[in-house]
Backbone as a printed PyTorch tensor [residue, N CA C, xyz], in Angstrom:
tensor([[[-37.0790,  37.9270, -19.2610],
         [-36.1230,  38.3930, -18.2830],
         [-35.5800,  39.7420, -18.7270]],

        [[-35.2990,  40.2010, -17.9270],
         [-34.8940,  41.8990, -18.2140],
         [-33.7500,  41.7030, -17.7310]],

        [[-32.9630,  42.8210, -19.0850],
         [-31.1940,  42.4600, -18.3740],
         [-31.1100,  43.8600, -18.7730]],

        [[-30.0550,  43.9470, -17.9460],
         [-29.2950,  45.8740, -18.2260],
         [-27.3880,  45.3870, -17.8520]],

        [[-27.0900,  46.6010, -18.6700],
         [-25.5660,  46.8280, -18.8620],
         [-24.9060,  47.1940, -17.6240]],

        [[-23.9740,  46.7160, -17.2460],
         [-23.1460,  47.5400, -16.0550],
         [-21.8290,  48.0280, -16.6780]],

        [[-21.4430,  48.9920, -16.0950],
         [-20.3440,  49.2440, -16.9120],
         [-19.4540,  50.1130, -15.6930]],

        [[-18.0690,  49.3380, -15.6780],
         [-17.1210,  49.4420, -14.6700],
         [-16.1640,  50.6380, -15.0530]],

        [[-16.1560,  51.6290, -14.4500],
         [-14.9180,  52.8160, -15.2380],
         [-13.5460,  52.4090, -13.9200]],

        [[-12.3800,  52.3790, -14.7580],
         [-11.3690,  51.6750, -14.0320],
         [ -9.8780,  53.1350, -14.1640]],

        [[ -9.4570,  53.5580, -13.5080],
         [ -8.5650,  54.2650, -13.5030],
         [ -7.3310,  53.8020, -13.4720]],

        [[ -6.3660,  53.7970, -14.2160],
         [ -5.0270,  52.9310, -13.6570],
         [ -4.1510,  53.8620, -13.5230]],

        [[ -3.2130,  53.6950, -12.9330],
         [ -1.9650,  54.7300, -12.5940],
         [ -1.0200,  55.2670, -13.9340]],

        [[ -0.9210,  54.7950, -14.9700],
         [ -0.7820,  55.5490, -15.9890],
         [ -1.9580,  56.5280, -16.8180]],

        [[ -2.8730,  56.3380, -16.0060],
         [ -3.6210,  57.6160, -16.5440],
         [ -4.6640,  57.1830, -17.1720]],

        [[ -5.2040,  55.6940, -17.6960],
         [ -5.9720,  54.9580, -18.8290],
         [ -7.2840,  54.7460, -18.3670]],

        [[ -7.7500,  55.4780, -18.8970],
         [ -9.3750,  54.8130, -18.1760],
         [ -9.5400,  53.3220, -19.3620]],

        [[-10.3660,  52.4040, -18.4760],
         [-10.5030,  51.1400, -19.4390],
         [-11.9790,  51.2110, -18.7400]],

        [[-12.6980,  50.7310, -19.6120],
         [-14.3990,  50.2680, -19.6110],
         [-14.0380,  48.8970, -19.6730]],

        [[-15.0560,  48.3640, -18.8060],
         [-15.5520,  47.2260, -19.0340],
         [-16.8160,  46.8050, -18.8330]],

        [[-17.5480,  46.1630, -19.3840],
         [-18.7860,  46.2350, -19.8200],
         [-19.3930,  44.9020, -19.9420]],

        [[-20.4740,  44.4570, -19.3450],
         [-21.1650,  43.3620, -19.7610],
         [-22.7910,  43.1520, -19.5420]],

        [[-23.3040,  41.7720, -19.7760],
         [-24.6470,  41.7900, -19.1570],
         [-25.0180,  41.3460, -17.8270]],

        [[-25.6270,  41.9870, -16.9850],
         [-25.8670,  41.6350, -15.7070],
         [-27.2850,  41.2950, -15.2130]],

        [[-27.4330,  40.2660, -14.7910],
         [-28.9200,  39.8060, -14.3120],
         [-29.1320,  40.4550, -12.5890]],

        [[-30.5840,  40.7030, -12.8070],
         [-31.1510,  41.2650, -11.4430],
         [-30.8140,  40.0530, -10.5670]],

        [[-30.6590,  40.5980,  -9.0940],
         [-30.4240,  40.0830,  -8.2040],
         [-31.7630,  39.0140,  -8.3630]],

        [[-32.0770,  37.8650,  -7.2820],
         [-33.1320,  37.1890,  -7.4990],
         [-33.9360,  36.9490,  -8.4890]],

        [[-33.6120,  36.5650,  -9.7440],
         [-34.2420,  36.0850, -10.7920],
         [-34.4540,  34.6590, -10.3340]],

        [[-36.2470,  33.8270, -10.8830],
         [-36.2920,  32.8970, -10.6990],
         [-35.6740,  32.1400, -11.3340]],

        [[-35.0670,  30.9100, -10.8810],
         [-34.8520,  29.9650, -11.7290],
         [-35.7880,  29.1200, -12.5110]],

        [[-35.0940,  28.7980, -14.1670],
         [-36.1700,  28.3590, -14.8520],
         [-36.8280,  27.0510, -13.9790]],

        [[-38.1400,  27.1370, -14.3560],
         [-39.2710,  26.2170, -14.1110],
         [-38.6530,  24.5480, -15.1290]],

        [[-38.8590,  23.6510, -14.1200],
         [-38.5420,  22.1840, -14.9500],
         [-39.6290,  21.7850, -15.1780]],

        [[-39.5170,  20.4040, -16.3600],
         [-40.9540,  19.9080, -16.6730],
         [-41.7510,  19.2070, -15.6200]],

        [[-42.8140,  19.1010, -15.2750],
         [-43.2880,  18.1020, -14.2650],
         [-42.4330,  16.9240, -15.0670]],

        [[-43.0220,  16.2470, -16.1860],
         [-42.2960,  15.0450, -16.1620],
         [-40.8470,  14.9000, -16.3310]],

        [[-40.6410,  13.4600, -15.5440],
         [-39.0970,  13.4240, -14.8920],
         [-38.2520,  12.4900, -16.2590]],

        [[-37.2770,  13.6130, -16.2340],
         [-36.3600,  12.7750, -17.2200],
         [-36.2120,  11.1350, -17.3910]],

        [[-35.6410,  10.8740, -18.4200],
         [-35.8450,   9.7480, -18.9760],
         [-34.4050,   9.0670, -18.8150]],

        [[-33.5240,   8.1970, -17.5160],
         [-32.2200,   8.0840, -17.8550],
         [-32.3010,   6.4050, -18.5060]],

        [[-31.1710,   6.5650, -18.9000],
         [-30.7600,   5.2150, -19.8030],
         [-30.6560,   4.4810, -18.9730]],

        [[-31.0220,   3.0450, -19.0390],
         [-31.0870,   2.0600, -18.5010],
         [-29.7410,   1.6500, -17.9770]],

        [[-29.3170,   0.9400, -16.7890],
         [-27.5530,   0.8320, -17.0520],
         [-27.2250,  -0.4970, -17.8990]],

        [[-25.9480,   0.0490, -18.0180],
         [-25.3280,  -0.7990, -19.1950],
         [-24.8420,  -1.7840, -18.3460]],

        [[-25.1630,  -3.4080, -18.8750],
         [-24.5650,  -4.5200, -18.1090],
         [-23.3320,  -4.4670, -18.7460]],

        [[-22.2180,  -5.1480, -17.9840],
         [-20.9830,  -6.0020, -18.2000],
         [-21.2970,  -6.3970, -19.7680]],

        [[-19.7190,  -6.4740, -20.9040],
         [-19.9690,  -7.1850, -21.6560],
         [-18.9770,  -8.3050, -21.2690]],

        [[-19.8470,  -9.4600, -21.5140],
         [-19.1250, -11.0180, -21.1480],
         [-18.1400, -11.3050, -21.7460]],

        [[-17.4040, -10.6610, -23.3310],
         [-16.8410, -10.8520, -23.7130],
         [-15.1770,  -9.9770, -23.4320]],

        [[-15.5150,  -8.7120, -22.6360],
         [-14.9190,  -7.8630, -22.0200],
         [-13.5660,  -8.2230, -21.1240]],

        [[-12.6190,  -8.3610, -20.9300],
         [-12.1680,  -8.6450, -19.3680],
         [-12.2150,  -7.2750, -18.5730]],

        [[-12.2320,  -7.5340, -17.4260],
         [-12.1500,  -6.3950, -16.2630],
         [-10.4050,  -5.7400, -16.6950]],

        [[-10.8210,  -4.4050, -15.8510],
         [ -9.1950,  -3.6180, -16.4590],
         [ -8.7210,  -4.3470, -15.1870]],

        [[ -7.5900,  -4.6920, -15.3610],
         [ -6.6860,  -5.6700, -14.4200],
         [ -4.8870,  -4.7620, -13.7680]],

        [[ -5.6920,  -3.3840, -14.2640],
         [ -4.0940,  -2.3610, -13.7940],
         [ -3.8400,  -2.5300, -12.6550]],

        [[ -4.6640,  -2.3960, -12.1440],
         [ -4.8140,  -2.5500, -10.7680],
         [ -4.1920,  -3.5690,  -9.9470]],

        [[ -4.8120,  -4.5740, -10.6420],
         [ -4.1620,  -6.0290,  -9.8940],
         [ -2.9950,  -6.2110,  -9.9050]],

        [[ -2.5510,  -6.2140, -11.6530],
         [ -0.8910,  -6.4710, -11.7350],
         [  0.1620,  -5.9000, -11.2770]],

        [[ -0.3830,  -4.4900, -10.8270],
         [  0.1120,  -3.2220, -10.4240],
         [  0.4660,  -3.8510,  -8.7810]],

        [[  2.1750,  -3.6650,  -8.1130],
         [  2.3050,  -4.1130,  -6.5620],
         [  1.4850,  -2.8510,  -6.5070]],

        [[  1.4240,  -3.0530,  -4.6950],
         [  0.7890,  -1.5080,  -4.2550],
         [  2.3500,  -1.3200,  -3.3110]],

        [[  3.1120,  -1.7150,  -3.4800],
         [  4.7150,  -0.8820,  -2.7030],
         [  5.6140,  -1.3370,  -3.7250]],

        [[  6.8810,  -0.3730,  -3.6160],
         [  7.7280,  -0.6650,  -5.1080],
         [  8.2660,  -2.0280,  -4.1770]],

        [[  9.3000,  -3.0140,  -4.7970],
         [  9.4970,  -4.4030,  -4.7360],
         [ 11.0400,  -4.0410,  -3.5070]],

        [[ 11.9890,  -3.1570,  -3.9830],
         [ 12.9020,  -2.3180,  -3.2810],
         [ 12.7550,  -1.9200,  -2.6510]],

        [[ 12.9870,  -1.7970,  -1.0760],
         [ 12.7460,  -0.2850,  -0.2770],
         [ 13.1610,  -0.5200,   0.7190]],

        [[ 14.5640,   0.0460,   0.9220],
         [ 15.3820,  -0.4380,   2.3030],
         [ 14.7200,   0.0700,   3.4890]],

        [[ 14.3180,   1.7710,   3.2560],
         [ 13.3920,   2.2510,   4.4360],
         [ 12.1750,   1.3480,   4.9840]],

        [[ 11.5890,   0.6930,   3.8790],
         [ 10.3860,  -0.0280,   4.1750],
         [ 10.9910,  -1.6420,   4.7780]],

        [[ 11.7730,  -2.4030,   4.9460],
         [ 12.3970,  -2.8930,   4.7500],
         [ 12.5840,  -2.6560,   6.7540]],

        [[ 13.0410,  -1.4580,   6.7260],
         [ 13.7800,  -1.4880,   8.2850],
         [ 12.1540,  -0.9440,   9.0290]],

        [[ 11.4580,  -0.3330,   8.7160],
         [ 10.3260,  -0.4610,   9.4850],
         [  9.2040,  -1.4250,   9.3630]],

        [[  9.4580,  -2.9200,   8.2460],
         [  8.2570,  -3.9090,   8.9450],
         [  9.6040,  -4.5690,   9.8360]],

        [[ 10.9830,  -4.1260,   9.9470],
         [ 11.3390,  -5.5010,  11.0670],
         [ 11.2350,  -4.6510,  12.0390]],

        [[ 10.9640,  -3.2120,  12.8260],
         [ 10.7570,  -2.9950,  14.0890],
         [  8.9250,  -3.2690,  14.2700]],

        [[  8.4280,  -3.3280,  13.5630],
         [  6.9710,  -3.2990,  13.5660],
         [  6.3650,  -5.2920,  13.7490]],

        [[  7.6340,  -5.9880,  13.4320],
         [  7.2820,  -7.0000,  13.2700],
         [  7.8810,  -7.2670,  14.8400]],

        [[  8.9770,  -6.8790,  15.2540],
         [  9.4980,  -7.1640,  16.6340],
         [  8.4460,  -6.6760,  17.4450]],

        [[  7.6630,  -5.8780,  17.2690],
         [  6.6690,  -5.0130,  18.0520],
         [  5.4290,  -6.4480,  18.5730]],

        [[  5.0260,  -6.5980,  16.7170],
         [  3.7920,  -7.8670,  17.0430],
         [  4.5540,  -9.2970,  17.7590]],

        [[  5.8020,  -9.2950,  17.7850],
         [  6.7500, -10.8240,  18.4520],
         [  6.7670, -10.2190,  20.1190]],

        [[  6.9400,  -9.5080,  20.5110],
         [  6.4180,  -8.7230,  22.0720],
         [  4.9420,  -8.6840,  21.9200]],

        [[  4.2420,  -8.4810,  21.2670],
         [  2.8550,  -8.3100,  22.1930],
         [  2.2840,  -9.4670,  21.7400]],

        [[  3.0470, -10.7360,  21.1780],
         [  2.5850, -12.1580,  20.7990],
         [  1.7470, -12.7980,  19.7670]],

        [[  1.4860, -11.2250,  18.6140],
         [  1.2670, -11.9450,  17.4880],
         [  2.3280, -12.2370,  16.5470]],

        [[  2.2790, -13.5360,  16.4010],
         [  3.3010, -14.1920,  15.9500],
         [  3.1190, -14.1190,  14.0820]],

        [[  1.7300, -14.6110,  13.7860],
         [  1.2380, -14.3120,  12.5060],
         [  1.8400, -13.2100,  12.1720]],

        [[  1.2320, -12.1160,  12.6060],
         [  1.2980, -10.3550,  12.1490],
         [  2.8090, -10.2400,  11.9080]],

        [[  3.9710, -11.0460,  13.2550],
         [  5.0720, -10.8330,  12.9990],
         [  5.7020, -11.7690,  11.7290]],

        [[  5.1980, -12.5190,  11.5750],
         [  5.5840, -13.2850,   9.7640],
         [  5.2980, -12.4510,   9.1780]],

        [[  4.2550, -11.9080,   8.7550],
         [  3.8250, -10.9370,   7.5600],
         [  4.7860, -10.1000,   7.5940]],

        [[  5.1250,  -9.3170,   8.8770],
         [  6.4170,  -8.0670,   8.6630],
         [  7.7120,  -8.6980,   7.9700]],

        [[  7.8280,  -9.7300,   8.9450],
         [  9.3420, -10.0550,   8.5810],
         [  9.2030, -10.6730,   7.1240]],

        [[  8.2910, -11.3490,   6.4000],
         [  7.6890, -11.5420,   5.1950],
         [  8.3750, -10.2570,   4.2470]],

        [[  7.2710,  -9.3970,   4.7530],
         [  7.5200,  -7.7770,   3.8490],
         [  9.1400,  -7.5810,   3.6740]],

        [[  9.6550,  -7.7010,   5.0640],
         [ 11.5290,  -7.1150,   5.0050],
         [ 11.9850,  -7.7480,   4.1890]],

        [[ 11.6540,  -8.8340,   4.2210],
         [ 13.1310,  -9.7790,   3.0870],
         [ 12.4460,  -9.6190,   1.7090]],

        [[ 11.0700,  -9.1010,   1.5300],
         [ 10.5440,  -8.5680,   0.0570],
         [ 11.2590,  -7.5080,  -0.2290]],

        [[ 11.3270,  -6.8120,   0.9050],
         [ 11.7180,  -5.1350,   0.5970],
         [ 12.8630,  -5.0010,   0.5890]],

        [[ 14.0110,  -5.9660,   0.9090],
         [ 15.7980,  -5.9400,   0.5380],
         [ 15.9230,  -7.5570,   1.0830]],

        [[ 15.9600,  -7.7080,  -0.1090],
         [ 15.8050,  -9.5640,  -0.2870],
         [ 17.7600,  -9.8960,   0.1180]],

        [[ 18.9290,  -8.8100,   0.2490],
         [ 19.8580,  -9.6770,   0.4220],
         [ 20.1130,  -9.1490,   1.8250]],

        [[ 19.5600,  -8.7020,   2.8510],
         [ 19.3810,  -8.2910,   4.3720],
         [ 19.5620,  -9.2250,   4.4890]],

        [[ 19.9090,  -9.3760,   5.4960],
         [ 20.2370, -11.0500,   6.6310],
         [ 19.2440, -10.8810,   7.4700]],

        [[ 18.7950,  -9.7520,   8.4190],
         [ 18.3920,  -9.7890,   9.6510],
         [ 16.9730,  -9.8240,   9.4330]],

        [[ 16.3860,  -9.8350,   8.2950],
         [ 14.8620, -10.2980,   8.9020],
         [ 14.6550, -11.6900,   8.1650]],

        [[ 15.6910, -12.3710,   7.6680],
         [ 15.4510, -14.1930,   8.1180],
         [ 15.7550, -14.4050,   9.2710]],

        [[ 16.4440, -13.7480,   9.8120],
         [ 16.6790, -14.1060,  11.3070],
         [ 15.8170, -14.3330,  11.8580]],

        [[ 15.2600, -12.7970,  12.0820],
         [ 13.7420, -13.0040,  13.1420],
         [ 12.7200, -13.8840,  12.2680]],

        [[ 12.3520, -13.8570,  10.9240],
         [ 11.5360, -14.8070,  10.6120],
         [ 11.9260, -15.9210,  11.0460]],

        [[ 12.9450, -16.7940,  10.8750],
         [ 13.0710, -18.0290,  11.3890],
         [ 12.6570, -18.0730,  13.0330]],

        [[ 13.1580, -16.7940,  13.5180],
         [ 12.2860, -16.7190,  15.0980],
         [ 10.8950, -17.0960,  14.9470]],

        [[ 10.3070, -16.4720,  14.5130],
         [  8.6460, -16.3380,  14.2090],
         [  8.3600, -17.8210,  13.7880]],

        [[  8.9330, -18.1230,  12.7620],
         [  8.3360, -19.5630,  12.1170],
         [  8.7300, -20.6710,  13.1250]],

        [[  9.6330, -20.5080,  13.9460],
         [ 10.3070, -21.5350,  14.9920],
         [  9.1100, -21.2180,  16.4020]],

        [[  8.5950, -20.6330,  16.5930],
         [  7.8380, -20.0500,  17.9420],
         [  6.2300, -20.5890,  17.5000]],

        [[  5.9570, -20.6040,  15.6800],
         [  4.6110, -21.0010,  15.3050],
         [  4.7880, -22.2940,  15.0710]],

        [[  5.6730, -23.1880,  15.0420],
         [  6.1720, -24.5400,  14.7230],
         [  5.8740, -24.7630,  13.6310]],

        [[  6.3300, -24.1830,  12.5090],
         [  6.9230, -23.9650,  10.8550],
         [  8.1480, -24.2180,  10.7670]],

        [[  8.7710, -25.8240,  11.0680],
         [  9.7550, -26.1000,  11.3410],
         [ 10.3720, -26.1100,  10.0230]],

        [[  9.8530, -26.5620,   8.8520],
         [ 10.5930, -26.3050,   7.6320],
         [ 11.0600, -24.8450,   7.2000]],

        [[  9.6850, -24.0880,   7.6490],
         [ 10.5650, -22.7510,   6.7230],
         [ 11.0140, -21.6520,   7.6160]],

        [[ 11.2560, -22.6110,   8.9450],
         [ 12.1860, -21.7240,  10.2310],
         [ 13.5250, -22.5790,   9.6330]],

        [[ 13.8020, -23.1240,   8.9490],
         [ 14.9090, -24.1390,   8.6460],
         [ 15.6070, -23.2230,   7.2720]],

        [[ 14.5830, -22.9830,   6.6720],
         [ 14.8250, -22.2600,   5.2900],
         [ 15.3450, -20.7890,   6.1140]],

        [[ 14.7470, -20.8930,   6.3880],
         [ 15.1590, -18.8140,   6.9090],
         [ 15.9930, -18.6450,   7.8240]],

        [[ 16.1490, -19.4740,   8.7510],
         [ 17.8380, -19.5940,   9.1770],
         [ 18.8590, -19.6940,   8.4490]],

        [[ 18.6850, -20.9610,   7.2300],
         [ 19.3220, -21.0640,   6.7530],
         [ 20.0140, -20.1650,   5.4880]],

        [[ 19.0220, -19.2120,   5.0260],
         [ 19.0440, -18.5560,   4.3910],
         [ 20.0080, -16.6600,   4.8270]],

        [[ 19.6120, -16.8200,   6.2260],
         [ 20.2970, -16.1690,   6.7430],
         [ 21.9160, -16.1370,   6.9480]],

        [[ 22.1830, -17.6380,   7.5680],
         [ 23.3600, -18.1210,   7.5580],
         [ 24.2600, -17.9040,   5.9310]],

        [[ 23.7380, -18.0180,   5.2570],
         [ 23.5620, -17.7370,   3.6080],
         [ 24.5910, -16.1600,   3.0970]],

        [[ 23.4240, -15.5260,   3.8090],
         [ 24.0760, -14.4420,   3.5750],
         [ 25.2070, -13.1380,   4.2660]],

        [[ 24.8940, -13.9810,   5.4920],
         [ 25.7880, -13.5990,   6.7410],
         [ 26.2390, -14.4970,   7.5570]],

        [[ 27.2400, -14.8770,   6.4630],
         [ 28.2500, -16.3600,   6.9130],
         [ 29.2790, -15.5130,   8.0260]],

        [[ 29.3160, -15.1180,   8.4860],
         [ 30.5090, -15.0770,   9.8810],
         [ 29.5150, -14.1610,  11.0930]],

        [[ 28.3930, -14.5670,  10.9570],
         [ 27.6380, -13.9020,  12.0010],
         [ 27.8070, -14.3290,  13.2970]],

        [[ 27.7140, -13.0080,  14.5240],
         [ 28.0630, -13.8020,  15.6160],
         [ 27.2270, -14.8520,  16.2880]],

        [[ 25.9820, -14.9140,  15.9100],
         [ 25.1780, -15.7990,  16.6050],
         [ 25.1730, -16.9300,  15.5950]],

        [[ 26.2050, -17.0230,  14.7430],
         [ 25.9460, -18.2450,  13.5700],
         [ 26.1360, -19.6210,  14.2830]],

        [[ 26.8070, -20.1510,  15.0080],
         [ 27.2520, -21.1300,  16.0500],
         [ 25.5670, -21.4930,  16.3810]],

        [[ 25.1830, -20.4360,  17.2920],
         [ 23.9570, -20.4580,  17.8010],
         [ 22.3990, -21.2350,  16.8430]],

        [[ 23.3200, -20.5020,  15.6770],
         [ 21.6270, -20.4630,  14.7950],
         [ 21.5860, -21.6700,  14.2680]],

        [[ 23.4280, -22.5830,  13.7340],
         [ 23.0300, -24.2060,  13.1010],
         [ 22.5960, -24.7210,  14.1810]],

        [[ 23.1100, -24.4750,  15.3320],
         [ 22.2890, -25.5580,  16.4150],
         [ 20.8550, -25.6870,  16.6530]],

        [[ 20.0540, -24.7610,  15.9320],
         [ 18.7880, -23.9290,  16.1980],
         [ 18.2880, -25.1430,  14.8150]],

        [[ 19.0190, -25.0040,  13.6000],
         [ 18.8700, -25.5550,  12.3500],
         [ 18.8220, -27.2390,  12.5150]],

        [[ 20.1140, -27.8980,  13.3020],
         [ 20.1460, -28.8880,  13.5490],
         [ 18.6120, -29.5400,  14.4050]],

        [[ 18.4400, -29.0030,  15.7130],
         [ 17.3310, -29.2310,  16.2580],
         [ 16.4150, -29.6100,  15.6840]],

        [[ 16.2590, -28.2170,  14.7370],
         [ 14.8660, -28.0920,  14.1260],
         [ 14.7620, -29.3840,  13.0390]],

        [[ 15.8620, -29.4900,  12.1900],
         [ 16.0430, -31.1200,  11.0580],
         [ 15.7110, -32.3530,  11.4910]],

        [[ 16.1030, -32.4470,  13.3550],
         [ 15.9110, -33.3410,  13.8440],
         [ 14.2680, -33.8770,  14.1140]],

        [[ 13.8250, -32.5410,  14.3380],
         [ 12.5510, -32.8940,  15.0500],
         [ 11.8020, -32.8600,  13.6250]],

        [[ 11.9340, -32.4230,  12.5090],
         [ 11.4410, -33.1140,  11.4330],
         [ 11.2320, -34.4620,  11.1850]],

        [[ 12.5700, -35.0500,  11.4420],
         [ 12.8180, -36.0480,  11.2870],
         [ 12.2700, -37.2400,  12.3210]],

        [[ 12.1030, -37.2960,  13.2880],
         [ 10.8880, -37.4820,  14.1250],
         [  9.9420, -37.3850,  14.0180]],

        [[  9.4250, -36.2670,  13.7270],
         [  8.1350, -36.3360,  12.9090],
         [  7.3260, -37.4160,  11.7360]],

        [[  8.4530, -37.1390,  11.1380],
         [  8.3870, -38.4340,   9.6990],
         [  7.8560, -39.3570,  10.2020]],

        [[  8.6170, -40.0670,  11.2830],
         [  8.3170, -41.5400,  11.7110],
         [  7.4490, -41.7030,  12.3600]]])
């Protein structure tokens, strides 16, 4: 390969000429030629059995455990799936809210809605009650033991 020098003359406003200088390859030089025969890669490496898998991941939540913001958008997102009648989807939200500010009152509320509408009469019982719990002078509290009572009853019917 044939190489030649280029060399840059640079003027700067204090007056300095500076060189700079290096080696420069011709435009279109071929690239080197590879061997016909094709490299040799390493076989892959199995699992060692004795190994465990890295588990960061797993133990790791994927949302922090706190989060009042998160918190107030699965209960409009969960009221959303209780209007268009998934009732499931709306457990999971209202699920998430009372994860995401566990001493909120208002998404046992609607969960006990949700679990009372899927006939999860025990843990529409728990989440009323749990509500009542924490928002003892609520105005619909009247409303909600009667909701609680019902629901004990028809347990209790059940039984038999």
């Amino acid at each position: 390969m044939e190489r030649t020098s280029l060399i840059h003359w640079m003027l700067t406003t204090a007056g300095v000429i500076i060189f700079v200088a290096g080696p420069m390859l011709h435009a279109q030089e071929p690239a080197p030629e590879s061997s016909s025969k094709p490299s040799e890669a390493p076989p892959p490496k199995k699992p060692d059995a004795k190994k465990k898998p890295d588990s960061a991941t797993q133990n790791a939540p994927d949302q922090p455990t706190w989060d009042p913001l998160r918190a107030e958008k699965d209960l409009e997102v969960g009221q959303y799936y209780m209007r268009k009648g998934d009732i499931d989807a709306a457990i999971d939200r209202f699920q998430d809210a009372t994860t995401a500010k566990p001493g909120y009152a208002i998404p046992f509320r609607y969960l006990g809605d949700a679990q009372e509408k899927k006939g999860l009469r025990k843990q529409a019982i728990a989440s009323y009650s749990r509500y009542l719990d924490l928002y003892p002078h609520a105005e619909d509290g009247d409303k909600i033991r009667k909701k609680i009572d019902k629901l004990r009853s028809d347990v209790e019917r059940k039984k038999k």
